[in-house]
C-alpha positions in Angstrom: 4.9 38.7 -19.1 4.8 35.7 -17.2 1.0 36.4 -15.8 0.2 36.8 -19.5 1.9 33.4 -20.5 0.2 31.6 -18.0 -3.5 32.2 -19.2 -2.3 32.2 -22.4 -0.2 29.4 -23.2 1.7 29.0 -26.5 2.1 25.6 -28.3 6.2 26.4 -27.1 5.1 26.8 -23.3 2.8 23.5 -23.4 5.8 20.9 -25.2 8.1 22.3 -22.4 5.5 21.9 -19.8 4.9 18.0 -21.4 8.7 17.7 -21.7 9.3 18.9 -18.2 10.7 15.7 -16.1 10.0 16.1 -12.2 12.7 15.5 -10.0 11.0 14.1 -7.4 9.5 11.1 -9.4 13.1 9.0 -8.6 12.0 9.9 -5.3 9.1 8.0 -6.0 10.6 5.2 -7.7 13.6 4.7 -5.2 11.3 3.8 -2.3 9.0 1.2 -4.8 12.3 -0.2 -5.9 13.2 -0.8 -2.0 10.2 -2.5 -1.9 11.2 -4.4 -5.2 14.5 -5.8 -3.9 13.3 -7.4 -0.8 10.1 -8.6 -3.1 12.5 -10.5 -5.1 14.7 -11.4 -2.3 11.6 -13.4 -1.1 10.5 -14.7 -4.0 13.8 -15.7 -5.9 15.0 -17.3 -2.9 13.3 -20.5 -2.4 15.2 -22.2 -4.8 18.7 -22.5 -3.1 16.6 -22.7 0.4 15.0 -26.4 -0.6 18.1 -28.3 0.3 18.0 -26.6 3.3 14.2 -26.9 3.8 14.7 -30.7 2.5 16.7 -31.4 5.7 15.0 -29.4 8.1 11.2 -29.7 7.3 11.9 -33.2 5.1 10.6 -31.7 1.7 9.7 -34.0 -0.9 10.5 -33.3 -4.7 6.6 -32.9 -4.9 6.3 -30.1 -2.6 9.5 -28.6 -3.8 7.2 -28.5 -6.9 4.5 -26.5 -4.9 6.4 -24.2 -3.0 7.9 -23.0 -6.6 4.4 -23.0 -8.1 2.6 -21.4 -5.2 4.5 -18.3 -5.9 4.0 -18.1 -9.5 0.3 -19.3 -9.0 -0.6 -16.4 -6.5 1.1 -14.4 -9.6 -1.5 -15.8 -12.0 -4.4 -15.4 -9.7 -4.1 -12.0 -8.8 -2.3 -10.2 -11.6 -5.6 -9.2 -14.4 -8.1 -8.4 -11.2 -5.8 -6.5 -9.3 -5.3 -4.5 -12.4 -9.2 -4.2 -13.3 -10.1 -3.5 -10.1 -7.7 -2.0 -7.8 -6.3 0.0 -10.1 -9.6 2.6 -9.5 -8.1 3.4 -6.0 -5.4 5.5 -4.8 -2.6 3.8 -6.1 -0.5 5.2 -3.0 -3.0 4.0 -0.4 -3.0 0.1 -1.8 1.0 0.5 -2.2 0.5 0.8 1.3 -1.8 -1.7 2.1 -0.1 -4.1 0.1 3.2 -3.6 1.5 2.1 -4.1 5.0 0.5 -7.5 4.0 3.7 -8.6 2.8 5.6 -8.4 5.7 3.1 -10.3 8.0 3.7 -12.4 5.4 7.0 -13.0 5.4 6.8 -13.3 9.3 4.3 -15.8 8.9 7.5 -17.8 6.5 9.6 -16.9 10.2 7.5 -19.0 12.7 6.7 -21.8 10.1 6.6 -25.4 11.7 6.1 -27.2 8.2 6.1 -26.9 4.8 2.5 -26.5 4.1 2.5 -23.4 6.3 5.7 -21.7 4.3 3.6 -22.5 1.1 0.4 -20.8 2.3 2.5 -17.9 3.8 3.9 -17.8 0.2 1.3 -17.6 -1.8 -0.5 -14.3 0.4 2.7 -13.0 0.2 2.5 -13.1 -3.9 -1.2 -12.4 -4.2 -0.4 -8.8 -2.2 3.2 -8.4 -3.8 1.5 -8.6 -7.5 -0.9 -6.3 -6.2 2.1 -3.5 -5.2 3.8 -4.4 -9.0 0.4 -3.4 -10.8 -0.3 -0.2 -8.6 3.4 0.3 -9.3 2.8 0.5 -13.5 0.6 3.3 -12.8 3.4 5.1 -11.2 5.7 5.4 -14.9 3.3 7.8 -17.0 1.8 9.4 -14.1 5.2 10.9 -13.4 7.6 10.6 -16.6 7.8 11.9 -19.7 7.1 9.7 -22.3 10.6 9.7 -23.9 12.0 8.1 -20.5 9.0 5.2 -20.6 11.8 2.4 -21.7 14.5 3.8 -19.4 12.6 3.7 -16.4 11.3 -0.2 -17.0 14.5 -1.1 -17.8 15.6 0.4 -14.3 12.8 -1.2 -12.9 13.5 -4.8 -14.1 17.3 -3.9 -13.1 16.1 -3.5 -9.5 14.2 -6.5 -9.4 17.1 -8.5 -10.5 19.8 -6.8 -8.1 17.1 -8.6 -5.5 17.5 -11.7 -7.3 21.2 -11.9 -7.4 20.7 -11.5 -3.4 18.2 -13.9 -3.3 20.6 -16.1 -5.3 23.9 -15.7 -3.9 23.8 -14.2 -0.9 20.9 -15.9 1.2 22.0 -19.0 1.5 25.2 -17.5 2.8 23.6 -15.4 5.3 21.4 -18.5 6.1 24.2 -20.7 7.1 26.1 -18.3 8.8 23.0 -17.0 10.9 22.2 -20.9 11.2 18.5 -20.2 11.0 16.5 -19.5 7.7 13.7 -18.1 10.1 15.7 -14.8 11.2 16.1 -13.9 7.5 12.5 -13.7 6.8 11.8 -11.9 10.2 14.2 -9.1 9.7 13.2 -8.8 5.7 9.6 -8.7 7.4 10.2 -5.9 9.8 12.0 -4.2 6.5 8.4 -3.9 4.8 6.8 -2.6 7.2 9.0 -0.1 7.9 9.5 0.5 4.3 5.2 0.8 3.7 5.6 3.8 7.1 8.5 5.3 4.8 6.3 5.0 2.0 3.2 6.8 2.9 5.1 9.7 5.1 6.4 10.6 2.0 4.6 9.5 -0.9 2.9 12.4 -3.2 0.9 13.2 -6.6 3.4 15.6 -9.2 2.3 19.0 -9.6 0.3 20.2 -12.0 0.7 16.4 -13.5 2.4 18.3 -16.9 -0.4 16.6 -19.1 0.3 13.8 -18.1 -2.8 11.4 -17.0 -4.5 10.7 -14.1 -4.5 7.4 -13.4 -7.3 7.4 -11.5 -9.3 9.1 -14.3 -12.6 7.0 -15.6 -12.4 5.1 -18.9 -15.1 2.5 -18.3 -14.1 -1.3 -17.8 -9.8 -0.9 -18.8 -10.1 -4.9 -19.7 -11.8 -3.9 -22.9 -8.5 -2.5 -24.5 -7.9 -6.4 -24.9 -10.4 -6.3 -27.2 -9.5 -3.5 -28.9 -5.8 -4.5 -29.5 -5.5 -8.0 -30.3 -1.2 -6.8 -30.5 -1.5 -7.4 -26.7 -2.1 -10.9 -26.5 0.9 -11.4 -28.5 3.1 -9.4 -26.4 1.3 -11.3 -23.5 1.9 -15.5 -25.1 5.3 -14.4 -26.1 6.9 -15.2 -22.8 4.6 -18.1 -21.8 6.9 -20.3 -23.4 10.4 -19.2 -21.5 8.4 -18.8 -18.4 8.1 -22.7 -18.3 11.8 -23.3 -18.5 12.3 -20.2 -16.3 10.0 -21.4 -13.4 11.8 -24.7 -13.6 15.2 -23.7 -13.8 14.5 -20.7 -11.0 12.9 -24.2 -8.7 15.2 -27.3 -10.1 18.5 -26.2 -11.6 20.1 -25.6 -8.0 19.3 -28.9 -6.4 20.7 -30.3 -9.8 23.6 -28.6 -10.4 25.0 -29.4 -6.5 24.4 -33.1 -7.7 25.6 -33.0 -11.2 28.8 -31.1 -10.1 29.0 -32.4 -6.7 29.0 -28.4 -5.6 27.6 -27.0 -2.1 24.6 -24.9 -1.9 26.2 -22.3 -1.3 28.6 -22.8 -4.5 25.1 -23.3 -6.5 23.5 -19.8 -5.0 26.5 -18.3 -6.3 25.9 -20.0 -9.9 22.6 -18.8 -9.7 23.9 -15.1 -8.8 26.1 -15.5 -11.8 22.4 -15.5 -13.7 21.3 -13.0 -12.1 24.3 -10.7 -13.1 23.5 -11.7 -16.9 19.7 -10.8 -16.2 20.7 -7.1 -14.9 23.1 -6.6 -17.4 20.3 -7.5 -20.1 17.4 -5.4 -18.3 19.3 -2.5 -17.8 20.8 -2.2 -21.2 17.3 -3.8 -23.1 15.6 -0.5 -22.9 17.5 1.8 -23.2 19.4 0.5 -26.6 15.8 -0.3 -28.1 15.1 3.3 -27.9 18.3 4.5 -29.4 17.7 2.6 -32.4 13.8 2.7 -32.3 13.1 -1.1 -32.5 11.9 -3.8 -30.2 11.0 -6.9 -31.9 14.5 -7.8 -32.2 14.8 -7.7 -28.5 12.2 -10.4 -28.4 12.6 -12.9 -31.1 16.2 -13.0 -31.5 16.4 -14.4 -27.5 13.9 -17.0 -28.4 16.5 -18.6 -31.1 19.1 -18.3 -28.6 17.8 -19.3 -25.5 16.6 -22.8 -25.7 20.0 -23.4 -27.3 21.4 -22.0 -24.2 19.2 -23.3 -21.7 19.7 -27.0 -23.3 23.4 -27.0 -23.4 23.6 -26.0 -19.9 21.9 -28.8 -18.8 24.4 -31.1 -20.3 27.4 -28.9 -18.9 29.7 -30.6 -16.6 32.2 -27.9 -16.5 32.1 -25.2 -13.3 32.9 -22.9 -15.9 31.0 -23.4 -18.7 28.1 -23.5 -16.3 28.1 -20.0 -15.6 29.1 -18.4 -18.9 25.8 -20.4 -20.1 23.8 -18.6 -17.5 25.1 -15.3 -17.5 24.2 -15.6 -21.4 20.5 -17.0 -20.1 20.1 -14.6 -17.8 21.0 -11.5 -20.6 18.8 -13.2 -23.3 15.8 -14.1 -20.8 15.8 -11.0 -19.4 16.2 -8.4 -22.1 12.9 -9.4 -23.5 10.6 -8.1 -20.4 11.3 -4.2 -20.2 10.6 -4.0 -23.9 7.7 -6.1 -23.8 6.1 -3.7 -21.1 7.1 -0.7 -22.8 4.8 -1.5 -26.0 1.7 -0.6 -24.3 3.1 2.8 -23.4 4.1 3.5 -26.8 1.1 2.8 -27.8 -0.4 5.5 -25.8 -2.8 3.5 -23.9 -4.5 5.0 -20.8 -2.7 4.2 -17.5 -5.3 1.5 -16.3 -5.1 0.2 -19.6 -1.5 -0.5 -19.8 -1.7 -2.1 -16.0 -4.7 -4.6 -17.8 -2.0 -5.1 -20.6 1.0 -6.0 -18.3 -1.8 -7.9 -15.6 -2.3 -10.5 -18.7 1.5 -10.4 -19.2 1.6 -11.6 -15.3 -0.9 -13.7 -15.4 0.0 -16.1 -18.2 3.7 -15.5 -17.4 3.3 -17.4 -13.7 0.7 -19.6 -14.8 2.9 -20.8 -17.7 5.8 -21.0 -14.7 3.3 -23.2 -12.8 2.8 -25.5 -15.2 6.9 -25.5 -15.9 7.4 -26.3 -12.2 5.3 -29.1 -11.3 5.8 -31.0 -14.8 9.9 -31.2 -13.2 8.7 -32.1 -10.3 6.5 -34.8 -11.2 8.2 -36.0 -13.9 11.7 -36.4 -11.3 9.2 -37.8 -8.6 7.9 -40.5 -11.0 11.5 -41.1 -12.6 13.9 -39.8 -10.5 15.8 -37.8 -12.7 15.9 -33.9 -12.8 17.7 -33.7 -16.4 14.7 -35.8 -17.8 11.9 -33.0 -16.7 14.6 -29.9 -17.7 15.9 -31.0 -20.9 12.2 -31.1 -21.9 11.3 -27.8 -20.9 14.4 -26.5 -22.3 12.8 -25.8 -25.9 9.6 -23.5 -24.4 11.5 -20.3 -25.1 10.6 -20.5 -28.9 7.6 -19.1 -28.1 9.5 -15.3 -27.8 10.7 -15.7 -31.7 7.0 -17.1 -32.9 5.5 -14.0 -31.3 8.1 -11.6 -31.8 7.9 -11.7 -35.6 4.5 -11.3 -35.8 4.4 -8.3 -33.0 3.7 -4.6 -34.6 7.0 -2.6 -34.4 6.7 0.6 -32.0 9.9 1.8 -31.1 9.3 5.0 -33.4 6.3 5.8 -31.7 7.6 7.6 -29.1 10.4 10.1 -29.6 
């Protein structure tokens, strides 16, 4: 019986086969989450290491401004063509690659002797860590079933903030008690590396695949599907908007709130880390829950009423506690919107390089739109001297998540 079942498949024997979930994919995604966390470490930590940098390296308010946009602008540059064109290779051979590039690079951060060093060390560290995230998109359909797509990137935006809160809170902690900012990027250095041998030791393809696609398959030019589905630009725009107030709040809001509240740095990390909570609690529920009741728009729009709101009254805040009840709610609302957002290409069924293209234009307008965010505050508080000017104006940006979010095609029911 089973020798006859196997050359001769029933329509029963093929949905279990599609259904079938293999075990080994959180294998998978446990050691590109790893990678994730200390990605985000990096990257999210800049912010509440300025004041420190400001004293030690004698940073100016203008290249506070590029050392916030250098990461989002390596973002930018690299997000669409590492999704066009790298996305033809093994994706497990440039995780690797990629990996290994980014802890050089955050060595490089280690033996910095000035600012313009940490900023170039920066920005190769984002070009290569954007690289990892789009090889990592291939990753979700070539190893779940589709009914799992919105779990996973919820998961996967969960991870990324669990980085952040450390980033947030805990670095400049460890910073001050180490006494030397240059140790933490050394040992998260060494990390990656060991992390990219960890990686391809035990990295693998799924057996038999179980229908699902190869990723590697041959569809022509993937940019194309742009074309095709015009839907995609809106899901792309829609967070241009909050990325502006996000790259400037990620940059500005701890230098301002230790002089509006008179707090230490340390005191404003953990304010930040209070955001962060709000942004894994919002990630990790986003997805899931929009499956359950087979919607997404509301997930978008709705945070684009109630975001500027929030974003504009915390900037006013002079109250410790108000503070951070304002930016656990930012950090829920801001961050509920990006695990639905990238799940709309997958229920729409698009080929794996053609949902990477799809969430490449996501992360290239996305950091570009966090550029422009962060050197408008910082030029606007080195030409006037004040931070709440530049922030109260950006405030507003996240708007753009209801204009697009109404007119976005609903496809929770897509996928069952």
């Amino acid at each position: 019986m089973a020798h006859r079942s196997t050359e001769h498949p029933t329509e029963n024997d093929r949905k279990d086969a599609l259904d079938k979930q293999p075990g080994y994919a959180w294998v998978i995604m446990s050691m590109l989450w790893s990678m994730d966390i200390i990605n985000v470490i990096i990257f999210s930590s800049v912010g509440v290491l300025i004041p420190i940098w400001r004293e030690d390296l004698g940073v100016t308010p203008l290249q506070a401004g590029l050392l916030g946009s250098a990461g989002f602008l390596g973002f930018g540059l690299m997000a669409l063509p590492s999704s066009i064109w790298l996305t033809r290779y093994n994706p497990a051979i440039v995780t690797f690659v990629c990996v290994s590039f980014m802890g050089v690079a955050s060595l490089l951060h280690s033996i910095a002797t000035n600012v313009y060093i940490i900023i170039a060390a920066r920005f190769i560290f984002v070009l290569m860590s954007v690289s990892r995230i789009q090889m990592q998109v291939l990753f979700i359909p070539l190893w779940f079933v589709s009914r799992l797509y919105a779990t996973v990137n919820s998961l996967d935006f969960t991870v990324r903030h669990v980085g952040q809160t450390v980033g947030f809170a805990l670095v400049p902690i460890v910073v001050i008690a180490l006494g030397n900012w240059r140790i933490f990027y050394a040992v998260l250095g060494i990390s990656l590396l060991i992390l990219a041998i960890i990686w391809i030791v035990f990295q693998k393809r799924p057996e038999g695949q179980s229908g699902i696609e190869d990723a590697s398959a041959n569809i022509g030019n993937p940019i194309r599907v742009l074309i095709t589905h015009k839907s995609l630009w809106l899901v792309s725009f829609a967070q241009s908007g909050a990325a502006i107030t996000f790259g400037a709040m990620l940059t500005f809001y701890p230098s301002f709130v230790i002089y509006r509240l008179g707090i230490s740095v340390t005191t404003a990390g953990i304010m930040m880390g209070v955001f962060s909570i709000g942004s894994i609690f919002g990630s990790m529920v986003s997805g899931p829950m929009s499956q359950f009741i087979g919607l997404r728009k509301p997930f978008v729009w709705l945070p684009g009423i109630l975001l500027p709101i929030a974003y504009f009254v915390l900037i006013q805040s002079q109250s410790f506690m108000l503070s951070c009840v304002l930016l656990f709610l930012a950090g829920v609302l801001a961050m509920a919107v990006p695990p639905v957002l990238a799940t709309i290409p997958l229920d729409m069924r698009l080929h794996p390089r053609q949902v990477a293209v799809s969430l490449g234009l996501t992360r290239t307008l996305f950091p570009v739109s966090a550029t422009l965010g962060t050197m408008f505050v910082g030029i606007v508080q080195q030409n006037t001297e004040s931070l709440l000017l530049g922030l109260a104006i950006v405030s507003p940006m996240p708007i753009t998540l209801f204009l697009c979010g109404i007119m976005l095609p609903e496809t929770g029911k897509n996928i069952s």
